[in-house]
MDTraj code that builds the backbone (N, CA, C; nanometers):
import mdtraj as md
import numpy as np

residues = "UNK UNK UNK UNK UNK UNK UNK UNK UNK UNK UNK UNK UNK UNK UNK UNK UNK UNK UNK UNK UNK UNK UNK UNK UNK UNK UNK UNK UNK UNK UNK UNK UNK UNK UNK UNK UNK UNK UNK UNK UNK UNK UNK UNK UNK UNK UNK UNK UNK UNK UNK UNK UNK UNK UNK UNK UNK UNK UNK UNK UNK UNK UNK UNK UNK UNK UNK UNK UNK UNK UNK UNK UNK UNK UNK UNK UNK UNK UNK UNK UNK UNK UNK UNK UNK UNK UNK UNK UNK UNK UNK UNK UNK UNK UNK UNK UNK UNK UNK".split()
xyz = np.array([
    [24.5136, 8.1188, 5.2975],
    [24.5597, 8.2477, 5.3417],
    [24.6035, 8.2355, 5.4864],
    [24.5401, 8.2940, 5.6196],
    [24.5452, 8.2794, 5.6894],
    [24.5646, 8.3888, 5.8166],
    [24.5751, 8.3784, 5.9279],
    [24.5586, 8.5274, 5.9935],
    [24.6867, 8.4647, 6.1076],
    [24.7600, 8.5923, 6.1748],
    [24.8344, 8.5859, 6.2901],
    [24.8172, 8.5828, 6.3977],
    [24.8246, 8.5174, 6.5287],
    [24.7755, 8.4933, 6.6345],
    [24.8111, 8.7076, 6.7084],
    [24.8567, 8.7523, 6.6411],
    [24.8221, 8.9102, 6.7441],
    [24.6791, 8.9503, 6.6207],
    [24.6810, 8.8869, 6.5555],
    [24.5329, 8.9314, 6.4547],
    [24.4115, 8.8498, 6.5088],
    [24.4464, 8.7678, 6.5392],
    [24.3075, 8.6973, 6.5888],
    [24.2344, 8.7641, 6.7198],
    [24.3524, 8.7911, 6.8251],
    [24.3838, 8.8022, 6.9346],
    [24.2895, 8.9474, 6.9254],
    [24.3377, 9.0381, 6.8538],
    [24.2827, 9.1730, 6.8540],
    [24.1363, 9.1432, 6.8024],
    [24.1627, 9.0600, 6.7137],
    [23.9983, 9.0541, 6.6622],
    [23.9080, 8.9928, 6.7980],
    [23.9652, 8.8974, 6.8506],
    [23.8337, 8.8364, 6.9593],
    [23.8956, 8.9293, 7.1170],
    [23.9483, 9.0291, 7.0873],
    [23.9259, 9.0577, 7.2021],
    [24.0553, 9.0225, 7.3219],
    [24.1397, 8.8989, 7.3109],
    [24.2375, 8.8587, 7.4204],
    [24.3682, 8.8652, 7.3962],
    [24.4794, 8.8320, 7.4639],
    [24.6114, 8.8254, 7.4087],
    [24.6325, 8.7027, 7.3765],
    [24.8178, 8.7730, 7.3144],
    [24.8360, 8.6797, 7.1909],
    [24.8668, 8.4799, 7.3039],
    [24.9127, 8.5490, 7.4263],
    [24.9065, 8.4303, 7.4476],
    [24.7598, 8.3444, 7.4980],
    [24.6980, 8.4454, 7.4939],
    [24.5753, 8.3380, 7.5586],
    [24.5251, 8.2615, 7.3490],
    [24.5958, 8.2634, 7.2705],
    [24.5993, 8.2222, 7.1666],
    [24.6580, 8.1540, 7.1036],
    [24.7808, 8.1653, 7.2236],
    [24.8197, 8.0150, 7.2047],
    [24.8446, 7.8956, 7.2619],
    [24.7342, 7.9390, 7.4038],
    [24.7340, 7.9056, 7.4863],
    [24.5747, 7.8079, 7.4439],
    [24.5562, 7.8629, 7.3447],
    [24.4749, 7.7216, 7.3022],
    [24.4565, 7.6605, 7.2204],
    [24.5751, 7.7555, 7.0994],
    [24.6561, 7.6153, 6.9636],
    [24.6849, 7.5208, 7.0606],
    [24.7310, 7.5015, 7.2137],
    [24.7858, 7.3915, 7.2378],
    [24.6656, 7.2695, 7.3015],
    [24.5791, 7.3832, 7.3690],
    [24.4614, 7.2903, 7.4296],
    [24.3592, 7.2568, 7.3250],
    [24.3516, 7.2673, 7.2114],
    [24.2944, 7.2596, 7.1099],
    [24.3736, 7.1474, 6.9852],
    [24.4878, 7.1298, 7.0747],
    [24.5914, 7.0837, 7.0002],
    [24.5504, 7.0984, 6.8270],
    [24.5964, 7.2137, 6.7925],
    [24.6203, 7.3001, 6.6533],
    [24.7654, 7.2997, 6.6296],
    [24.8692, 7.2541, 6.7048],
    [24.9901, 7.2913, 6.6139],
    [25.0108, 7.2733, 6.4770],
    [24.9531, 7.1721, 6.4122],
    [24.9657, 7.1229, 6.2928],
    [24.9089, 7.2564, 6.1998],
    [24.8003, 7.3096, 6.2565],
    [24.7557, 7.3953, 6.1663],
    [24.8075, 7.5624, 6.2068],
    [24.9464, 7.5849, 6.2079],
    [24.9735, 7.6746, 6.2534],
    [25.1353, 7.6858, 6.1843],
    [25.1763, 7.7861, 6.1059],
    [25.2888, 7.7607, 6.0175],
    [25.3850, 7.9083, 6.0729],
    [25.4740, 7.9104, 6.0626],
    [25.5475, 7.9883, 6.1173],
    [25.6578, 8.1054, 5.9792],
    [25.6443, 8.1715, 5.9955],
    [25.7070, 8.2606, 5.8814],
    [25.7757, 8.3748, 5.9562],
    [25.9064, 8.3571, 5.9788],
    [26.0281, 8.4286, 6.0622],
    [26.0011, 8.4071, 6.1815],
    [25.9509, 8.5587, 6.2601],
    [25.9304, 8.5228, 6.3823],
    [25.7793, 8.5853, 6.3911],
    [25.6653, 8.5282, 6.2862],
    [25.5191, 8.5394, 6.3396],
    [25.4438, 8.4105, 6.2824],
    [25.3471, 8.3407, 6.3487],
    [25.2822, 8.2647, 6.3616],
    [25.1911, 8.2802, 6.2630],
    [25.1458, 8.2107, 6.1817],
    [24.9893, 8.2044, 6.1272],
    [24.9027, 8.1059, 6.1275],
    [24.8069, 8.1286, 6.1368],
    [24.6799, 8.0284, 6.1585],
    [24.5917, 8.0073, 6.0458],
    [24.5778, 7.9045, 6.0126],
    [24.4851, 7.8459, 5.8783],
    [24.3615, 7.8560, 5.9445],
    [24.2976, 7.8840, 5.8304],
    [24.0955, 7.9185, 5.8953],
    [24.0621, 7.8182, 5.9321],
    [24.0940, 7.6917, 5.9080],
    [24.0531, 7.6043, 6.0381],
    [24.0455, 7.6489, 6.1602],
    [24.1918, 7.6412, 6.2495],
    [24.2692, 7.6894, 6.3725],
    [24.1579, 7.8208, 6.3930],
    [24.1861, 7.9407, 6.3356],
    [24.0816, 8.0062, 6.3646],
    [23.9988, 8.0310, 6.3526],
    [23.8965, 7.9291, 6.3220],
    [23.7742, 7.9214, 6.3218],
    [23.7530, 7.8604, 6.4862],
    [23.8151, 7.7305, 6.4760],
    [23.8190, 7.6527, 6.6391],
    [23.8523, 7.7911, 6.7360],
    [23.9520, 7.8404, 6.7422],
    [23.9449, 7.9210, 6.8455],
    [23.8559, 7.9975, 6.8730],
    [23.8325, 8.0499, 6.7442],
    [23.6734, 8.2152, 6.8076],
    [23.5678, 8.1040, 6.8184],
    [23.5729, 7.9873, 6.7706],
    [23.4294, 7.8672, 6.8657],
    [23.4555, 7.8464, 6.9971],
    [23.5835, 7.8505, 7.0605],
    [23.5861, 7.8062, 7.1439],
    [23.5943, 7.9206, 7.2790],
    [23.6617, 8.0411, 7.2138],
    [23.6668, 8.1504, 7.3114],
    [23.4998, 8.2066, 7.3179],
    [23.3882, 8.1839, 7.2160],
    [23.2649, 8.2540, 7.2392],
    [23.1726, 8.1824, 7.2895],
    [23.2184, 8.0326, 7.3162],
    [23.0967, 7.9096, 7.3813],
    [23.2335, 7.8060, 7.4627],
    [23.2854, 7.9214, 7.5952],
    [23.3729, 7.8128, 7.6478],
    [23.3012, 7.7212, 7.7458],
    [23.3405, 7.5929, 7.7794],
    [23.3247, 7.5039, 7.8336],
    [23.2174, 7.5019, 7.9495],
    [23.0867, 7.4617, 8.0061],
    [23.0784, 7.5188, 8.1282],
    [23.1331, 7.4123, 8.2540],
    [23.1893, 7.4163, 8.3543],
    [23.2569, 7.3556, 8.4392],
    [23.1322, 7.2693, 8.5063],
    [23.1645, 7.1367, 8.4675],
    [23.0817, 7.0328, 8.5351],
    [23.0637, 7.0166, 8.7240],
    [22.9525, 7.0081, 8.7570],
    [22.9436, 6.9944, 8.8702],
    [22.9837, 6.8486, 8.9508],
    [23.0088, 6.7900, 8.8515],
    [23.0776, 6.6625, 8.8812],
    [23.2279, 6.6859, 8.9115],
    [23.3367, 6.6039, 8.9743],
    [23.4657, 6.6242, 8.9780],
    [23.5474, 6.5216, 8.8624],
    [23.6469, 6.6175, 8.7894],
    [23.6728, 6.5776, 8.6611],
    [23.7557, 6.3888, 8.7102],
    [23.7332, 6.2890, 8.6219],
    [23.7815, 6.1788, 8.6516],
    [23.9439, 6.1489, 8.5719],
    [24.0430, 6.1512, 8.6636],
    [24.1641, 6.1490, 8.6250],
    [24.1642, 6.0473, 8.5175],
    [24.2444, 6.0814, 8.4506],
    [24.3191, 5.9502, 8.2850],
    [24.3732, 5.8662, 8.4177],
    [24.3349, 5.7819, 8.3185],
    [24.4170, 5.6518, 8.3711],
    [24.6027, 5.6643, 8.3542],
    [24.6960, 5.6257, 8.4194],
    [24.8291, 5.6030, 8.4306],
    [24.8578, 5.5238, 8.2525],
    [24.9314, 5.5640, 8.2124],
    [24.9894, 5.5262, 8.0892],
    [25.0153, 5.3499, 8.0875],
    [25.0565, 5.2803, 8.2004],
    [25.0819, 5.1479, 8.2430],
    [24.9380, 5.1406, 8.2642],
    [24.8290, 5.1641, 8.3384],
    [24.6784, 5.1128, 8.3487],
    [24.5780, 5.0964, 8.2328],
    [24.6134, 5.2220, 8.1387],
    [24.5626, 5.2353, 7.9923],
    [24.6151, 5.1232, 7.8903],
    [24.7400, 5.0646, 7.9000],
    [24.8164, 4.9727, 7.8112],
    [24.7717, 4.8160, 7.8934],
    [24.7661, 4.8070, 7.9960],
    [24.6861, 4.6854, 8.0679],
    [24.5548, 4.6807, 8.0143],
    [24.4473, 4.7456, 8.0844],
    [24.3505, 4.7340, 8.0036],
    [24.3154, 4.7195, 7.8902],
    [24.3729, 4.7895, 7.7669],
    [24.3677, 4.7679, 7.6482],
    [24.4561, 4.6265, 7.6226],
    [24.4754, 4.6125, 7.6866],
    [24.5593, 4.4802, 7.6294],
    [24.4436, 4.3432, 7.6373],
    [24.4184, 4.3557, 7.8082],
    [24.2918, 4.2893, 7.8514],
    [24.1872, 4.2666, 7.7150],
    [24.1682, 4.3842, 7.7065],
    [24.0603, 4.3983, 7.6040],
    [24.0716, 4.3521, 7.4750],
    [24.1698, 4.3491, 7.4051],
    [24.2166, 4.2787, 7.2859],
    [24.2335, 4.1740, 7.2986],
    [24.2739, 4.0834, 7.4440],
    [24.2687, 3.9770, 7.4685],
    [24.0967, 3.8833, 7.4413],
    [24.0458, 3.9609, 7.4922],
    [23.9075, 3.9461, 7.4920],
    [23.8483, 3.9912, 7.3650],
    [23.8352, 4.0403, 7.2518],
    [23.7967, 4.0265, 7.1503],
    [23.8661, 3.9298, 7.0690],
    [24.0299, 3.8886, 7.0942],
    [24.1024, 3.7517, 7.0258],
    [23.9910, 3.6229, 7.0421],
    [23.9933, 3.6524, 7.1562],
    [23.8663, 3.4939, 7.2094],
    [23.7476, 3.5257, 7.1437],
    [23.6879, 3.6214, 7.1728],
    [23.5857, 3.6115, 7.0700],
    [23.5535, 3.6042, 6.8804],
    [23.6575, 3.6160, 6.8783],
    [23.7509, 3.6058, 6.7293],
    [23.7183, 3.4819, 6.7155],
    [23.8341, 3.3904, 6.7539],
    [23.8334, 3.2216, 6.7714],
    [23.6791, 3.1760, 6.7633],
    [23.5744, 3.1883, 6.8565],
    [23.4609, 3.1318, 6.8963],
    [23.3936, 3.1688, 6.7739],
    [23.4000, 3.2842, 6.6989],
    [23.3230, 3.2698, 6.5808],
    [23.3986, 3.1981, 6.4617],
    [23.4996, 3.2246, 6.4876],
    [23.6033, 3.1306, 6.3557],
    [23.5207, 2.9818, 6.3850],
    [23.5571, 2.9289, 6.5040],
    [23.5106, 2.7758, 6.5188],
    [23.3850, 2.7724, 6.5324],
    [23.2505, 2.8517, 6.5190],
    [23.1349, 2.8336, 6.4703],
    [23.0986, 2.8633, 6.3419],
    [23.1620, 2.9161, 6.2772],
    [23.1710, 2.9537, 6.1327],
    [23.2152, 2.8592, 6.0118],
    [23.3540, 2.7422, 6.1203],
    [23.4333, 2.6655, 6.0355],
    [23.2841, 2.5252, 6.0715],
    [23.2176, 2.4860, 6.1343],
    [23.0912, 2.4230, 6.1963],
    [23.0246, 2.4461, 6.1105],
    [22.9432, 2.5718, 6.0903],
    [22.8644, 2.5803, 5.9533],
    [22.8983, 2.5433, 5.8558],
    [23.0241, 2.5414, 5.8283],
    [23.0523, 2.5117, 5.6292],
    [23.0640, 2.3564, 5.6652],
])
top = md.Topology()
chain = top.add_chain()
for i, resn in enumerate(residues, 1):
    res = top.add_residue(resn, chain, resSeq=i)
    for name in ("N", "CA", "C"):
        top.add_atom(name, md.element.get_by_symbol(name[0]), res)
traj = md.Trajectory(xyz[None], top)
């Protein structure tokens, strides 16, 4: 079935954009189908949202730690696959030792 983001919106209380203002931070587009010009939301989607608008986040007293750069994330992971290849090998050639 499913409900419209000015239906949800009225139901919890906020507007329609603060609704879809967190299909996106919730990343829900997938569950969100469009029929002319109104939106609907599968009870998934709004289920996540009224979870998320009635137990939002509480702001850590820590300072949030930036993502890594798209080039630092693809280095490292690379690193890292490098380093499980080798450890790959070292059991292959203790494995090919046993038999």
């Amino acid at each position: 079935m499913g409900i419209t983001k000015r239906e949800i919106a009225s139901e919890l209380g906020v507007s329609k954009r603060t609704i879809a203002n967190y299909i996106g931070k919730l990343g829900l587009g997938n569950h969100v189908s469009r029929n002319g010009n109104t939106d609907i939301l599968d009870d998934f989607a709004a289920a996540a949202i009224a979870d998320a608008l009635k137990n939002p986040e509480k702001p850590s007293r820590q300072p949030a730690v930036a993502a890594p750069a798209p080039d630092s994330l693809a280095d490292s992971l690379a690193a890292q696959l490098e380093i499980e290849r080798s450890r790959n090998a070292e059991l292959m050639e203790a494995l090919a030792v046993e038999r």
